[in-house]
C-alpha positions as CSV (number, residue, x, y, z in Angstrom):
1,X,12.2,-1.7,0.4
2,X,14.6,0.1,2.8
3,X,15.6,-3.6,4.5
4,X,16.0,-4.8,1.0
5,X,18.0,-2.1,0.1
6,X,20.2,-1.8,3.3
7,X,23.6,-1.7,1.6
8,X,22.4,1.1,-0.3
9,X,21.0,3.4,2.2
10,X,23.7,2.6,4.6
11,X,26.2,3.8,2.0
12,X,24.1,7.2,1.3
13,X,24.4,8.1,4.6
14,X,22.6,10.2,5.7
15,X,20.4,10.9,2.6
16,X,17.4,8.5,2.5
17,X,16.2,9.6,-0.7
18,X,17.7,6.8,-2.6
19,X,16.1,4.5,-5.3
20,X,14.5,2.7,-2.3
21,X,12.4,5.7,-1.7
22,X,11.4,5.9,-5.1
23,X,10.7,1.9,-5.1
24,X,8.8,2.6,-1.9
25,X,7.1,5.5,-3.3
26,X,6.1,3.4,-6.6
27,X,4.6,0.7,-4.7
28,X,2.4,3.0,-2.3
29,X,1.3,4.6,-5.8
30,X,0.5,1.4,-7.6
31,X,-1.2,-0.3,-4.8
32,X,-3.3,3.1,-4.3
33,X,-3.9,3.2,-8.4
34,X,-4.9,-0.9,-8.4
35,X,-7.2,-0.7,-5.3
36,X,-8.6,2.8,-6.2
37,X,-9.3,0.9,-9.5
38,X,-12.2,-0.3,-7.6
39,X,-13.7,2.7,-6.5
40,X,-14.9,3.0,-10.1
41,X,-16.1,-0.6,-9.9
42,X,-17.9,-0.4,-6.9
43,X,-18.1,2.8,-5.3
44,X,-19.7,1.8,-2.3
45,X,-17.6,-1.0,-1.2
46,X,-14.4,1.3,-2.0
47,X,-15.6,3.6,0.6
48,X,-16.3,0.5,3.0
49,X,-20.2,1.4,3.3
50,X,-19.8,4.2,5.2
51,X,-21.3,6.9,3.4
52,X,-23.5,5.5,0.2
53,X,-21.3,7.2,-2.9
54,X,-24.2,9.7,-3.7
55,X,-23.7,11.5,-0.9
56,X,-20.2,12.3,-0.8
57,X,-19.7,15.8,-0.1
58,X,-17.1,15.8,-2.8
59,X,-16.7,14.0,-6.8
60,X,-15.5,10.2,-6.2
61,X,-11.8,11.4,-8.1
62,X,-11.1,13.5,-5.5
63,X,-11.6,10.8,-2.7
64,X,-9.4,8.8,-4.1
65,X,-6.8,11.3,-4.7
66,X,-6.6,12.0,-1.2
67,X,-6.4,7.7,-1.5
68,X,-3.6,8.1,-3.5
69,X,-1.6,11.0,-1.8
70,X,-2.6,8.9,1.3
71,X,-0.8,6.1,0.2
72,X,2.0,7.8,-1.5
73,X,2.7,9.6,2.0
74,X,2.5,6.2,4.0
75,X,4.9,5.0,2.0
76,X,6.9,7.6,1.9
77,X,7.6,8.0,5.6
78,X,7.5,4.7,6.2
79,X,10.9,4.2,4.2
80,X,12.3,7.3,5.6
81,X,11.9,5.9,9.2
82,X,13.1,2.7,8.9
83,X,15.8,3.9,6.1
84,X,16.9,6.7,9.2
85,X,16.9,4.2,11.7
86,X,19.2,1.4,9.1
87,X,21.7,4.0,8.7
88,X,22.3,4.9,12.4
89,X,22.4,1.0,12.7
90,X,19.1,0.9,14.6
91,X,18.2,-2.3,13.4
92,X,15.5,-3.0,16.4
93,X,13.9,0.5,15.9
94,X,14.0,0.2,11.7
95,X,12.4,-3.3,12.5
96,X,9.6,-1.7,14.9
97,X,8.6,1.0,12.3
98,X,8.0,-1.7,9.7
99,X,6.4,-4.1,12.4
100,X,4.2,-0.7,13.4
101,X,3.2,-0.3,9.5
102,X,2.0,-4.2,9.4
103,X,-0.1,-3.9,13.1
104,X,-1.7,-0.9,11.8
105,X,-2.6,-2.3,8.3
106,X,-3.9,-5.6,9.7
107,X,-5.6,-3.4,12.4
108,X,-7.5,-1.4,9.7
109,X,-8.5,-4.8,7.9
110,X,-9.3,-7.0,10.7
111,X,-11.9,-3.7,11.7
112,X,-12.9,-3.5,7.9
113,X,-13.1,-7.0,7.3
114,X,-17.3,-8.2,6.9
115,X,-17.6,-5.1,4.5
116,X,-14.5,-5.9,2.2
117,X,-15.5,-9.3,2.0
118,X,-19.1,-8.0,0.8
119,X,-19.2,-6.0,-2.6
120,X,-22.7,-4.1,-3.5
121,X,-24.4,-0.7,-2.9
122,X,-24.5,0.7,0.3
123,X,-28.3,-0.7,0.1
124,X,-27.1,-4.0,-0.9
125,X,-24.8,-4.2,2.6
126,X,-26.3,-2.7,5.1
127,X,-29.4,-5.5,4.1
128,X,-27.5,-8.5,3.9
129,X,-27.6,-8.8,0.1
130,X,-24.1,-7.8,-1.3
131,X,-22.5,-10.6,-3.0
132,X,-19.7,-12.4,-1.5
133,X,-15.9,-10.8,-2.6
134,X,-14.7,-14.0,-4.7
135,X,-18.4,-14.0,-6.4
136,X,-18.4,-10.3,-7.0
137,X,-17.6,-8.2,-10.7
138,X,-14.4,-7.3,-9.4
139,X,-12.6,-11.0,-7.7
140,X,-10.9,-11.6,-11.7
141,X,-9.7,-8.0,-11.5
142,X,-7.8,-8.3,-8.0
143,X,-6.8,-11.6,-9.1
144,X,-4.8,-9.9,-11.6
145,X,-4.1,-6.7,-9.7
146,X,-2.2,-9.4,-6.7
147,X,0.3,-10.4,-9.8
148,X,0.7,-6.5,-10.9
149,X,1.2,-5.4,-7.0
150,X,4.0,-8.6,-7.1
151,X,6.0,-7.3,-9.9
152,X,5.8,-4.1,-8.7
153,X,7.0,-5.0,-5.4
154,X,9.4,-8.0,-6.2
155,X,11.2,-6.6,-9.5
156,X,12.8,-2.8,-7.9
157,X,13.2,-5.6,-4.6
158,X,15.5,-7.7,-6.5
159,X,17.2,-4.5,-8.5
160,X,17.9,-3.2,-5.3
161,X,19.3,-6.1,-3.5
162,X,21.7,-6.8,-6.4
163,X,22.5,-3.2,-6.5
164,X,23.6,-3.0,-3.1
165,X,25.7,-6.4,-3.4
166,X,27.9,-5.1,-6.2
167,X,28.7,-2.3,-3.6
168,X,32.9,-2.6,-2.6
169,X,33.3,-2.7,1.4
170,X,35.8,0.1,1.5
């Protein structure tokens, strides 16, 4: 959002705290709500077969409040960073923090991979009997949470880019 939103954040120098943050921050929340949607589905898979769901030390809601408040954060300092770095004209080091986000994400899936790609009880997995991601209950449901997570990105995106090209060059 904050490279989208350039114009903008260059011309609220130095505040970051612009609509970009708020788009940023609206995103991180969605995705968290959509994907956490799953936690109710299929507890198990949610928390990637580490711990079966039974034996949380805490209620499933708060789990995936901390998933929330964990996304909400990410996404929050990853705007400010690379909205910090924008308006100093650090173009290489804005580009690095979002490159840094998208290593780290595609770290954390290419590590969590088999078990996202499996849906079932902890039992289910860890025997080679969880069904198969676009087999399972929940494929129709993150079929239609990928259109919601597009609006949600692609809609403030285009507000934002049209916003900042009505801006006069003084």
């Amino acid at each position: 959002m904050a490279f989208v939103a350039r114009r903008l954040l260059v011309s609220r120098r130095p505040d970051p705290f612009g609509p970009s943050f708020w788009a940023a921050n609206l995103f991180g929340v969605t995705y968290a709500l959509g994907v956490g949607w799953a936690a109710w589905q299929a507890p198990d898979w949610m928390l990637n077969y580490f711990i079966p769901v039974e034996r949380l030390p805490v209620p499933l809601f708060v789990v995936h409040l901390l998933f929330v408040l964990c996304c909400s954060m990410g996404a929050s300092a990853g705007h400010v960073l690379t909205a910090v770095c924008l308006q100093r004209g650090w173009t290489a080091r804005a580009v690095g923090v979002f490159l840094t986000g998208i290593t780290s994400l595609l770290g954390l899936w290419f590590i969590t991979l088999d078990s996202y790609l499996h849906v079932g009880t902890y039992q289910e997995y860890w025997a080679g009997a969880a069904t198969l991601l676009p087999e399972s209950h929940i494929a129709m449901g993150f079929n239609l949470l990928g259109i919601v997570f597009g609006f949600v990105f692609v809609v403030p995106a285009v507000l934002l880019f049209r916003a900042g090209r009505r801006l006069r060059v003084a």
